[in-house]
C-alpha positions in Angstrom: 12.4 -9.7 3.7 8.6 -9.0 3.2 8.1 -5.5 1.5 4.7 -3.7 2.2 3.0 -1.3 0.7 0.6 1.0 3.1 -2.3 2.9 1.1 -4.0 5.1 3.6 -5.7 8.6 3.5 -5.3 9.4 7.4 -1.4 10.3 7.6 -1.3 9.5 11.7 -2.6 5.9 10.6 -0.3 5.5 7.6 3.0 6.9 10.0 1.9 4.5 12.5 1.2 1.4 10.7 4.9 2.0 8.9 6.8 3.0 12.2 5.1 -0.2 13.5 5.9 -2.5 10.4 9.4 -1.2 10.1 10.7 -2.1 13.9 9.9 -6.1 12.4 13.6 -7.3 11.5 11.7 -9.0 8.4 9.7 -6.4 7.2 10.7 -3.7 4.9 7.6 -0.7 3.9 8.4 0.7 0.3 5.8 2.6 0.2 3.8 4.9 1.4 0.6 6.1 -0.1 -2.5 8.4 0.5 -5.4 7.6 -2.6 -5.9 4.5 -4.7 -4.6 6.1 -7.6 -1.7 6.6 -6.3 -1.3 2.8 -5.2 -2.1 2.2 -8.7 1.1 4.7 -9.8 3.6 3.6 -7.0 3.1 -0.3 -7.6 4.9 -1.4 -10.7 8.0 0.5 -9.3 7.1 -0.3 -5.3 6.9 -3.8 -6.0 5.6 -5.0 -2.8 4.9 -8.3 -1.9 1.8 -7.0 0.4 -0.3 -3.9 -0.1 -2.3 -2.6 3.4 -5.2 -1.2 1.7 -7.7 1.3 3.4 -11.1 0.4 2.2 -12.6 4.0 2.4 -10.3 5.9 0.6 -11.9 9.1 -1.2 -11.7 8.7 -4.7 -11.7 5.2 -5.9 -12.3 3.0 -3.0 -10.4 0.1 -1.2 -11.6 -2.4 -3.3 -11.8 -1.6 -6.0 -8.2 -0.3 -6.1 -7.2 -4.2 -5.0 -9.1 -5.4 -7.5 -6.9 -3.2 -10.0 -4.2 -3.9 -8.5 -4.7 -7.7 -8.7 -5.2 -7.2 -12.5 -1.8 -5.4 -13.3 1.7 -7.2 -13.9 3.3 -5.6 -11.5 1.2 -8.0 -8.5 3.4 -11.1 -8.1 
């Protein structure tokens, strides 16, 4: 089972994408989330093996929330 994280601010896009993701049989989302920030606070307990990441997210951007992400422990 592949667990996914979505990070999108637009709620149709991130109720979509998980409706779609979660009719997979080997897909499993864990999380749902609107900023960056919150990415960065759901992740170490999400766990995900794949993060969809919006790139223009207010706030901190896409990018530079991956590139946060890639430097914590909780990215395996």
């Amino acid at each position: 089972m592949t667990t996914v994280m979505i990070c999108d601010d637009d709620p149709i896009v991130r109720e979509a994408l998980g409706a779609y993701l979660e009719r997979e049989g080997d897909l499993e989302v864990v999380a749902m989330v609107e900023t960056a920030e919150e990415a960065l606070a759901q992740i170490e307990a999400a766990r995900p093996d794949v993060v969809l990441m919006d790139l223009a997210l207010p706030g901190m951007d896409g990018i530079e929330a991956t590139r946060a992400l890639l430097a914590s422990d909780a990215v395996h």
